[in-house]
C-alpha positions as CSV (number, residue, x, y, z in Angstrom):
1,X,21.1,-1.4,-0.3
2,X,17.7,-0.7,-2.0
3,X,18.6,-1.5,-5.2
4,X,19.7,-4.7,-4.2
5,X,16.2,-5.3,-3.0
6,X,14.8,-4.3,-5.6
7,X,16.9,-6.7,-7.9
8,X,16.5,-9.3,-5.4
9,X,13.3,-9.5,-5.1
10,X,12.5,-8.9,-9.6
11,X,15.4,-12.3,-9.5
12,X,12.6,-14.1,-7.5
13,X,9.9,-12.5,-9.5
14,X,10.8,-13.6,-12.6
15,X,10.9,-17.3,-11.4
16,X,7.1,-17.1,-10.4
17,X,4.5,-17.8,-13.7
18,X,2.6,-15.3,-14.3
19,X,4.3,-13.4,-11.7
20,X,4.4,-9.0,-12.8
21,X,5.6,-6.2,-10.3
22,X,3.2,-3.5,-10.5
23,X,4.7,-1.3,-8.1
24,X,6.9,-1.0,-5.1
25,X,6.7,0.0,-1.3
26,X,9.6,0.6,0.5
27,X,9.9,0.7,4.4
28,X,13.3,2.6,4.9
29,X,14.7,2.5,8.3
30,X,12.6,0.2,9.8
31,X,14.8,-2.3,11.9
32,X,11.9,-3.2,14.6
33,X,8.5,-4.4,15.2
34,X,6.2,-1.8,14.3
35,X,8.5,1.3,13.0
36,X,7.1,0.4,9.6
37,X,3.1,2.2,10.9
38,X,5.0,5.2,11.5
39,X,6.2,6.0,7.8
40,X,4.1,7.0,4.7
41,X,5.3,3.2,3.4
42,X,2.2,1.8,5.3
43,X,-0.5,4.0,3.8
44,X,1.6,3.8,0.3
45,X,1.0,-0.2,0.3
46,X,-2.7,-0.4,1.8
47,X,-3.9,1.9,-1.5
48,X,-1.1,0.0,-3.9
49,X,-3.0,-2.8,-2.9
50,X,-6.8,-1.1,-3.0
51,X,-5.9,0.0,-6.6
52,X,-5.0,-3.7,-7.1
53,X,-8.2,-5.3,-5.7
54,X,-10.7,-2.3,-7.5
């Protein structure tokens, strides 16, 4: 299933100018509002995005 994520989402990617996938966050087993603050995916995104902004 994660790979077809992943592909899914570089298929959309790639459709977007200027558009480049500098890293990626995945959220496994969340199915419901809110699971997603319990896993290191939340922490992982806030500093891919910090390292993104400077």
């Amino acid at each position: 299933m994660r790979e077809f994520v992943l592909v899914s989402l570089r298929g959309i990617t790639c459709c977007v100018p200027n558009a480049r996938e500098i890293g990626v966050v995945l959220g496994i087993g969340t199915m419901d509002v809110g699971d997603v603050r319990e896993t290191p995916a939340m922490q992982q995104a806030y500093d891919l995005g910090a390292s993104i902004c400077g």
